[in-house]
C-alpha positions in Angstrom: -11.6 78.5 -2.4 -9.5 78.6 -5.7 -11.5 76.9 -8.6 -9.0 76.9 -10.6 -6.7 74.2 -8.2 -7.0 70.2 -8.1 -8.7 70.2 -11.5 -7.3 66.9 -12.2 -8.0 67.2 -16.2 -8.1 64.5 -18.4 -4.6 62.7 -19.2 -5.0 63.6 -22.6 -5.9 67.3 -22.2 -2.0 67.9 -22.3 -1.5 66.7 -25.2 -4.7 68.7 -27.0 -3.6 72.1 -25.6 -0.5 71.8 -27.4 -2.1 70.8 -30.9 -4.6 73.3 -29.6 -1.9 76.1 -29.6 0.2 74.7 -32.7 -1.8 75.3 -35.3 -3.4 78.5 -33.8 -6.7 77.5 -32.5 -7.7 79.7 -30.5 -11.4 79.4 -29.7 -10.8 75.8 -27.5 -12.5 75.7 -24.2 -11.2 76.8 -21.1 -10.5 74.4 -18.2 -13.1 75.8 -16.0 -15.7 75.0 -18.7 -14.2 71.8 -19.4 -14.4 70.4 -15.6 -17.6 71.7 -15.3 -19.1 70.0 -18.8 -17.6 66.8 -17.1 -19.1 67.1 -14.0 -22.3 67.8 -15.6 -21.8 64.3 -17.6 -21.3 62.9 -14.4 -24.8 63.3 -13.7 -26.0 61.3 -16.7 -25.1 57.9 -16.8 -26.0 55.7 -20.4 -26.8 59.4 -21.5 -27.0 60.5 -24.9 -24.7 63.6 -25.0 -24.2 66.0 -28.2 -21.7 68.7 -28.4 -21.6 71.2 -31.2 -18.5 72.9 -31.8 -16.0 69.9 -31.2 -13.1 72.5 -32.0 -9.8 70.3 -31.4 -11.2 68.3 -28.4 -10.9 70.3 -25.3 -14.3 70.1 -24.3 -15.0 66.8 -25.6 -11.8 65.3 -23.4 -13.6 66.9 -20.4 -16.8 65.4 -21.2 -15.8 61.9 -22.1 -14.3 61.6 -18.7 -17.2 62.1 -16.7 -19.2 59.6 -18.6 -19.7 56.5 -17.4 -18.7 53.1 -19.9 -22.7 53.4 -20.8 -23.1 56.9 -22.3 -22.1 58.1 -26.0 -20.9 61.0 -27.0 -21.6 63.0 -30.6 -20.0 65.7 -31.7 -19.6 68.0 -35.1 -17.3 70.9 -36.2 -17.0 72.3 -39.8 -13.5 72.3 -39.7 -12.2 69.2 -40.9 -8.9 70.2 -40.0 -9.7 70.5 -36.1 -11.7 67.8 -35.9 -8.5 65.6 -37.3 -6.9 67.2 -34.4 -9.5 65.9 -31.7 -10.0 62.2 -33.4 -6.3 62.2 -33.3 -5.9 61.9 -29.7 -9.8 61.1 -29.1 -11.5 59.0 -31.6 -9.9 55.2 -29.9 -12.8 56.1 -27.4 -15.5 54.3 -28.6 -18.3 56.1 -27.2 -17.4 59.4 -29.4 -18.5 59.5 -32.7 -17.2 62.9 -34.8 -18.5 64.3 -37.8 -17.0 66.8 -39.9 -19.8 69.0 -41.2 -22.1 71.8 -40.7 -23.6 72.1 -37.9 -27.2 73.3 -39.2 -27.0 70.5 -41.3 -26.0 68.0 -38.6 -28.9 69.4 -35.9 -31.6 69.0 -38.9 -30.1 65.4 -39.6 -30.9 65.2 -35.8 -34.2 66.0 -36.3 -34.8 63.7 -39.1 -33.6 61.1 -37.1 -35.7 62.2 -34.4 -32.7 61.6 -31.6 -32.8 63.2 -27.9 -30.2 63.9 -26.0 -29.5 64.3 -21.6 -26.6 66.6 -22.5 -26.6 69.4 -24.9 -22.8 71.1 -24.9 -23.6 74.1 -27.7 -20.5 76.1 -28.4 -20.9 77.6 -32.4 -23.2 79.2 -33.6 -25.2 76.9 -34.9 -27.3 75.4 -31.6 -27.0 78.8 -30.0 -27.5 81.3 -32.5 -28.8 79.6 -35.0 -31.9 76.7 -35.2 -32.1 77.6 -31.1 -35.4 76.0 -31.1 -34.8 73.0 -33.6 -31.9 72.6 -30.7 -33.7 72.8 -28.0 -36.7 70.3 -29.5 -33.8 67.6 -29.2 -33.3 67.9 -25.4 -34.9 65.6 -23.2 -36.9 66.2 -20.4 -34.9 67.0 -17.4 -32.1 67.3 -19.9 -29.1 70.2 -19.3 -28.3 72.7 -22.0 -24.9 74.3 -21.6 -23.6 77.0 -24.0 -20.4 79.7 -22.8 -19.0 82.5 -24.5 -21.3 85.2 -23.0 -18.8 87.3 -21.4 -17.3 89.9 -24.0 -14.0 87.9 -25.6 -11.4 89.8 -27.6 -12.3 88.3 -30.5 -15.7 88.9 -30.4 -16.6 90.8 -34.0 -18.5 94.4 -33.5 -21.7 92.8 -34.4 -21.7 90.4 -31.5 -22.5 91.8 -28.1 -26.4 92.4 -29.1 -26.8 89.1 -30.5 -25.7 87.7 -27.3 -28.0 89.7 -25.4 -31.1 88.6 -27.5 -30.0 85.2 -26.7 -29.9 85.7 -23.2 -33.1 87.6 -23.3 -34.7 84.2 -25.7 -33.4 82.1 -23.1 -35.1 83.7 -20.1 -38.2 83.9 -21.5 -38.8 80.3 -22.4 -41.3 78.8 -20.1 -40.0 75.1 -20.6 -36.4 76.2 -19.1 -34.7 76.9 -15.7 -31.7 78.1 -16.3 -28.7 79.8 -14.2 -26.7 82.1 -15.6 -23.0 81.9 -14.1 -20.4 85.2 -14.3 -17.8 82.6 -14.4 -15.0 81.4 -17.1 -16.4 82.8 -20.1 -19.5 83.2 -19.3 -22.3 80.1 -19.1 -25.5 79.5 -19.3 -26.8 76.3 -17.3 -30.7 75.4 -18.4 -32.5 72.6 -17.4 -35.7 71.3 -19.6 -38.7 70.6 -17.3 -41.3 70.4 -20.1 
């Protein structure tokens, strides 16, 4: 089996890989991710999905087409620049909403607002590194928390390697989780909350 054949990505996804690459960005999602994140929306119809780290929209294009007409889709990046990118080819999907602003400050306006979400796509820091447990507070029961990047990446600062180790090691640890860790693209982590 080749996972990397048939992926059948999004129409737009063309279009956003060549933005992507345009102005530089090169922190985007990979394909693999990207059909699995939409797979993984599949599996949640009228769900409430939140991705941090919209980047240019890779992810986001993968996501919004497995959702079904129902679901919605919220996503945040810092970089107002990027996120112009994704709304560019994205935002005429009304089921997306963007912001442009930190992402602490977004997952504690979260909180505040006390939303829950069936889908949690974390891919900055912020989610993952940071306010783990405020993020993980807003998933659901029975709701999937996805985050990639674990594998060592060439741009990966000297600093980085044990902090994604004590995240892995937080992760395992939490009774509330089942989670799958997966060798694959970058590196995932799949967690399920049961409690």
């Amino acid at each position: 089996m080749n996972d990397t054949l048939n992926l059948h990505p999004p129409a737009v996804l063309q279009s956003l890989v060549a933005a992507t690459r345009a102005m530089g960005f090169t922190m985007a999602s990979d394909e693999l991710t990207g059909s699995l994140l939409r797979t993984l929306a599949a599996t949640k119809p009228a769900g409430n999905l939140l991705e941090l780290g919209t980047g240019t929209g890779l992810a986001t294009a993968w996501m919004l087409d497995g959702m079904d007409a129902q679901s919605t889709l919220h996503t945040v990046d810092q970089d107002e620049s990027l996120v112009a990118v994704a709304q560019k080819y994205l935002a005429s999907d009304s089921r997306v909403t963007f912001a442009a602003m930190d992402g602490a400050a977004f997952i504690e306006s979260l909180l505040v607002q006390q939303k829950t979400f069936d889908l949690i796509f974390a891919d900055t820091w912020p989610g993952k590194f940071w306010l783990l447990e405020e993020t993980l507070s807003l998933l659901k029961i029975g709701g999937l928390y996805v985050i990639d990047d674990l594998l060592p990446q060439p741009n990966w600062p000297e600093e980085h390697p044990p902090k994604v180790a004590q995240l892995i090691a937080a992760l395992e640890q939490r009774p509330d989780l089942r989670l799958t860790k997966l060798n694959w693209s970058t590196g995932l982590i799949l967690a399920v909350r049961t409690h």
